[in-house]
KETI-733628 format. One line per 5 residues: number of its first residue (from 1); their letters; for each residue x, z, y of C-alpha. Coordinates in steps of 0.1 Angstrom, whole numbers, always signed. Last residue first. Example, Ala and Ser with C-alpha at 12.3 -4.5 7.8 and 13.67 -1.06 7.14 Angstrom:
<recs>
2 = SA = +137 +71 -11 | +123 +78 -45
</recs>
This chain:
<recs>
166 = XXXXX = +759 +866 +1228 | +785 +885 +1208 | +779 +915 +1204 | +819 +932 +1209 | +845 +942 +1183
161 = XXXXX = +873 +964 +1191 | +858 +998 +1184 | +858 +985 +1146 | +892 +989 +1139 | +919 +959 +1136
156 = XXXXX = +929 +947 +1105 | +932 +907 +1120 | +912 +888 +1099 | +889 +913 +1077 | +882 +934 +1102
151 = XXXXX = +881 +966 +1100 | +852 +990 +1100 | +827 +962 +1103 | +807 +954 +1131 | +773 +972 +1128
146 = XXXXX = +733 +951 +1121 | +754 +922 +1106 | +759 +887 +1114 | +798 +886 +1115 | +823 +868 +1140
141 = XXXXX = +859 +870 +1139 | +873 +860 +1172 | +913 +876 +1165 | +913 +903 +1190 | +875 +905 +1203
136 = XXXXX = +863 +903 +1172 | +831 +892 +1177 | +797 +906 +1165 | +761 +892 +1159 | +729 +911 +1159
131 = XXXXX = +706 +906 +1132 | +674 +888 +1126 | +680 +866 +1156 | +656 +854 +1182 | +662 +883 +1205
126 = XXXXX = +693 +872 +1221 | +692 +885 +1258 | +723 +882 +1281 | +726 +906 +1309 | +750 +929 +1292
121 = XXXXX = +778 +902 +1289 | +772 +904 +1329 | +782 +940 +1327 | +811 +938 +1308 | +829 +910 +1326
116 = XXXXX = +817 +929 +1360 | +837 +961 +1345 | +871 +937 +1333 | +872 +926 +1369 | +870 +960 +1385
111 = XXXXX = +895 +972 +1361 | +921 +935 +1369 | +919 +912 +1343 | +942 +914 +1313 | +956 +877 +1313
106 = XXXXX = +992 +886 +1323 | +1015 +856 +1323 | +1037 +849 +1294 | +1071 +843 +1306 | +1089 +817 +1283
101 = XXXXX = +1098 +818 +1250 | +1117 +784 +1233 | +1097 +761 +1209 | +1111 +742 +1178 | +1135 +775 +1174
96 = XXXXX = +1119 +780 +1141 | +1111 +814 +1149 | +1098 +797 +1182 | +1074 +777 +1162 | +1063 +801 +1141
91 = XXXXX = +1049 +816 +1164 | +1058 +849 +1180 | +1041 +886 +1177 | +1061 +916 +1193 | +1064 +897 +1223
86 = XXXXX = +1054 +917 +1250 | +1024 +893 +1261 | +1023 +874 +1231 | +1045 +846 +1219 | +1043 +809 +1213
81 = XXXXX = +1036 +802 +1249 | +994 +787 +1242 | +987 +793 +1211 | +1003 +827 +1210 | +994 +840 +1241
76 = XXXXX = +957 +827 +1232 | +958 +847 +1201 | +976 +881 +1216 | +946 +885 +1246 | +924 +908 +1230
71 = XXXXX = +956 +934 +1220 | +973 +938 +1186 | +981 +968 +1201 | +953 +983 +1214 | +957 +965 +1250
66 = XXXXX = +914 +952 +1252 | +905 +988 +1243 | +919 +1003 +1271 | +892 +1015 +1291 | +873 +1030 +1260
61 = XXXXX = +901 +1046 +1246 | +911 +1061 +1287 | +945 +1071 +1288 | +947 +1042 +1314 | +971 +1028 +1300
56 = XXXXX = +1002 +1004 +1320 | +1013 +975 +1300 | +1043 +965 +1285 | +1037 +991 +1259 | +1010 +978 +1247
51 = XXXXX = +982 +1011 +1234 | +990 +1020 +1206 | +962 +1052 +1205 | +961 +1084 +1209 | +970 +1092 +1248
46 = XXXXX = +1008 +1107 +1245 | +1013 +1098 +1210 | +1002 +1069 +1204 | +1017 +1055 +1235 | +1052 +1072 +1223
41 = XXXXX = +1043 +1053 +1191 | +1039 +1019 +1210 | +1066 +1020 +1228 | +1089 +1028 +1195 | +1070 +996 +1178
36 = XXXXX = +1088 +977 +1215 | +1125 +995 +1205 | +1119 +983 +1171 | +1110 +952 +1180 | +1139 +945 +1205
31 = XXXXX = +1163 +956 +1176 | +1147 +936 +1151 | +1151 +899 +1168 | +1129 +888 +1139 | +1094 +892 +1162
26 = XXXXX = +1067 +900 +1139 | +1047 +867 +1123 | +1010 +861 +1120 | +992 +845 +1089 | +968 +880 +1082
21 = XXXXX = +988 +890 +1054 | +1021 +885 +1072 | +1009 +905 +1102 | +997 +934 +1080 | +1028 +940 +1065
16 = XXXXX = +1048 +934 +1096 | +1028 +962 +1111 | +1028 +987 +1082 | +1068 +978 +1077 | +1070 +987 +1119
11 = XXXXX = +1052 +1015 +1119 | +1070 +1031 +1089 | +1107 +1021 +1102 | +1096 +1038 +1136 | +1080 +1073 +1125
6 = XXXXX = +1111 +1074 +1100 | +1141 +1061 +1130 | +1118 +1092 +1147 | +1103 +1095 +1178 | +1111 +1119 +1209
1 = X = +1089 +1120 +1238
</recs>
């Protein structure tokens, strides 16, 4: 699929824009993000989302959910290597070169894994409160609310990636 220097300079302004205002960095090495935001717009295009590009999609929305770039697991990458799965975000502290990137496991559990997950959630009966609550499931954002928000006001992301939280 062919995309654009234009398709891939407006992602990646919109990207680092939003990453600044929510206290998250892009990667400076440019050329590796630009060839990672240029993953992530063939993904858009071929299934309709930004999906990770490191990872393989389902073509599924619903199935993939938890790798809509930024994906579920992007926080505890960063706390915990300094960098996310790909490594379009990074931490301050390996900008700084205080911290050096190493291989970041993968923490998306396996489809029947990530079904069970669900499913247990499911379980779980809150009726004591007046509303229901909902978690970010990107950036942990929680809100008491009878629907999640349309974005959230942490991370930007849409509201198809916020669970109840129980």
């Amino acid at each position: 699929m062919d995309v654009t220097d234009q398709e891939v300079d407006s992602l990646y302004k919109r990207l680092d824009s939003e990453a600044i205002q929510s206290g998250y960095n892009i990667n400076p090495d440019i050329e590796f993000t630009r060839d990672l935001i240029q993953g992530l717009i063939i993904n858009e295009k071929r299934y309709g989302y930004l999906s990770c590009p490191c990872r393989l999609a389902s073509g599924n929305k619903n199935n993939d959910l938890d790798i809509i770039c930024p994906c579920d697991y992007r926080d505890t990458d960063l706390v915990e290597f300094g960098t996310c799965y790909c490594g379009l975000y990074v931490s301050e502290e390996i900008i700084s070169g205080k911290k050096i990137v190493t291989k970041v496991p993968e923490r998306r559990p396996l489809p029947s894994k990530r079904e069970n997950s669900a499913s247990e959630s499911e379980k779980l009966n809150v009726t004591a409160l007046p509303h229901t609550v909902w978690r970010c499931r990107v950036c942990g954002y929680l809100c008491a609310r009878e629907e999640p928000p349309e974005v959230c006001p942490i991370c930007k992301v849409a509201k198809e990636r916020f669970e109840r939280f129980r």
